[in-house]
Phi, psi and omega in degrees: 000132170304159176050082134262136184242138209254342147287166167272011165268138170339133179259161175201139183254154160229142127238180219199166169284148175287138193252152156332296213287351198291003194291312190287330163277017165124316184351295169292328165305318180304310165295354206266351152292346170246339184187191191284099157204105205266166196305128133303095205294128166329316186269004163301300186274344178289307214266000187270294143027250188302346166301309166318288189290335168271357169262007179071234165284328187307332196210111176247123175262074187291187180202168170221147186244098186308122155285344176277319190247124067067004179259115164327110217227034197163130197217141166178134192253142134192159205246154176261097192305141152229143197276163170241311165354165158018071155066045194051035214281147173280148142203151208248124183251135178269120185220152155088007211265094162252142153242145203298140196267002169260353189222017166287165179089338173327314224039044192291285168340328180277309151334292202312289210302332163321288183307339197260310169332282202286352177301276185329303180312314179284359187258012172086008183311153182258336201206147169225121195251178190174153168230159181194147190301160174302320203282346191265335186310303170309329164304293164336275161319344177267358183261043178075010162252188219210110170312115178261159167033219185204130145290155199202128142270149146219122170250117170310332183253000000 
């Protein structure tokens, strides 16, 4: 059953930014629930990592962590546009947003986006965006967006 916890203690999540050490707690695997993400070598994510972590407040990656088993059960980024638009105005793109498909019903998913939210917001973003499958729009919407427009692609890969 999903989100079922098989001891009787309480489970408890945190998030947080993603740390160095999280490779080892699940990290790639989590992501590989969402998409195309072939392995990753220690020194691959040290040096994406550290690329990452210099851009600061500009690119945030959370995480949510079972404080009972140490695994990552959660996941989700967002990086910061910055515009000549609306007065050199910011906006904060949601990107990457997974939960562990043993640890859905949770409101883990509700968490990520909260934090990639106010993150945008404290960083002076006017707006916070995201693209999501037809099947993700009510999620969305209970977490306060608003279908907008039509996403357009091209992939290079």
């Amino acid at each position: 059953m999903a989100g079922s916890n098989s001891s009787d203690e309480p489970r408890s999540f945190q998030v947080r930014r993603l740390q160095i050490t999280d490779k080892s707690k699940g990290f790639i695997e989590l992501l590989r629930q969402l998409s195309v993400c072939d392995s990753v070598s220690d020194d691959e994510f040290r040096d994406r990592f550290q690329e990452l972590n210099y851009l600061g407040d500009d690119h945030v990656i959370c995480v949510i962590e079972d404080g009972n088993s140490g695994k990552i059960v959660a996941t989700g980024s967002v990086f910061i546009e910055k515009k000549f638009l609306r007065n050199c105005g910011k906006v904060g793109h949601i990107e990457d947003v997974v939960v562990d498909r043993d640890a859905r019903g949770l409101q883990l998913g509700r968490k990520v986006v909260a934090f990639l939210t106010e993150h945008a917001r404290s960083m002076g973003c006017y707006k916070v965006v995201l693209d999501c499958s037809t099947e993700n729009l009510a999620f969305y919407e209970k977490c306060g967006f608003k279908q907008k427009e039509v996403q357009m692609v091209q992939y290079f890969i």
